[in-house]
Structure formats: C-alpha cells, structure tokens
VOMI-361573 format. One record per residue (C-alpha): residue number from 1; x, y negated, z. Coordinates in nm, 4 decimals. Example, Ala and Ser with C-alpha at 12.3 -4.5 7.8 and 13.67 -1.06 7.14 Angstrom:
// residues 2
rec pos=1	px=1.2300	py=0.4500	pz=0.7800
rec pos=2	px=1.3670	py=0.1060	pz=0.7140
This chain:
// residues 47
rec pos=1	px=9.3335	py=-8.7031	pz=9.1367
rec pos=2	px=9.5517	py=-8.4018	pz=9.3028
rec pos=3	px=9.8320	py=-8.4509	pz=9.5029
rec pos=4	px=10.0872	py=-8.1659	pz=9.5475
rec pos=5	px=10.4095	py=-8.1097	pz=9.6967
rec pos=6	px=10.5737	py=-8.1272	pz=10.0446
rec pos=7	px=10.4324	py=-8.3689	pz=10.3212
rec pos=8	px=10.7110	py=-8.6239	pz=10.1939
rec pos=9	px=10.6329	py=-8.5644	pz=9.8006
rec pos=10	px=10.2416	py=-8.6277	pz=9.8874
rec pos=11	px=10.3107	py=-8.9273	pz=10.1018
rec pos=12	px=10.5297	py=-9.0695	pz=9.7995
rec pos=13	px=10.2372	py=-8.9597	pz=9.5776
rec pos=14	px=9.9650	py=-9.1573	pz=9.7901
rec pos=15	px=10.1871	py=-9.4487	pz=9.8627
rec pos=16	px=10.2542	py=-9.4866	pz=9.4697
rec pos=17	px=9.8577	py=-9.4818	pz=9.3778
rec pos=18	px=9.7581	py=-9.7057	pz=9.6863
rec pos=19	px=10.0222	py=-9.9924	pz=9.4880
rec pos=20	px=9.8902	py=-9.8985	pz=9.1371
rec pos=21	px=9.5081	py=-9.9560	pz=9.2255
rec pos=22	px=9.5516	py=-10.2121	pz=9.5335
rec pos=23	px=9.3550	py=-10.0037	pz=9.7341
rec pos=24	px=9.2675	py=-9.9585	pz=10.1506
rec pos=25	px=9.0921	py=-9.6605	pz=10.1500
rec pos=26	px=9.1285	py=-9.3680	pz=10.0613
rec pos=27	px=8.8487	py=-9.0864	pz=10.0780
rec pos=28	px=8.9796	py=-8.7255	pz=10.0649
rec pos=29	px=8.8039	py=-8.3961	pz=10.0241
rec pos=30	px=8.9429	py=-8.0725	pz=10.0923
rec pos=31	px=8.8629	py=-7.7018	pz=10.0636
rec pos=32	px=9.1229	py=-7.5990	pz=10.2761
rec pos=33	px=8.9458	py=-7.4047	pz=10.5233
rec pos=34	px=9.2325	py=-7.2377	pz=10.7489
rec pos=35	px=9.3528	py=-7.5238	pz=10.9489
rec pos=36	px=9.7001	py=-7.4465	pz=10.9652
rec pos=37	px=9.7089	py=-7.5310	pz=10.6274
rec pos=38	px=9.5200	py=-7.8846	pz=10.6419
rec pos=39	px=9.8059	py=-8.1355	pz=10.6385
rec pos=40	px=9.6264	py=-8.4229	pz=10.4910
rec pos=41	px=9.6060	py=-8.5533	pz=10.8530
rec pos=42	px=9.9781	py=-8.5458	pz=10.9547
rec pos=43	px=10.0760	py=-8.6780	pz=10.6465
rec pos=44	px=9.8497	py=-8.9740	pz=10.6456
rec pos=45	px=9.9677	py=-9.0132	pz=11.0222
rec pos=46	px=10.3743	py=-8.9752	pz=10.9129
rec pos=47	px=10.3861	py=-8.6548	pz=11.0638
C-alpha cells in the first residue's frame, strides 16, 4: 500500500484504510533517510 500526498491527504488516506480493514495497527516502513523529510510521525501524531 503507498500513501502520497500532503500530511492532511495521507492522514485522510490512513484514516480511510484503518475503516475499510477494521484495523489498530498499523506497521510502516520507510526509506526516507533525511529526516526532515520523515513525516510519518507528525502525521500519525496530527501534526
């Protein structure tokens, strides 16, 4: 599954497949090595 967009667009994006699957948890990898870059993190908080 990717995710792409803004921080708002992904949140939607994560939101929508948490409801679809009835999920909890979700595991995330990224390859994203400069850190300004890693938003996963802020968006999961509602940065």
């Amino acid at each position: 599954m990717t995710f792409m967009g803004s921080k708002d667009t992904i949140r939607e994006q994560l939101t929508r497949f948490q409801e679809k699957y009835n999920i909890d948890e979700i595991m995330a990898v990224s390859y994203i090595l400069d850190p300004d870059k890693q938003i996963f993190k802020e968006i999961v908080d509602g940065k």
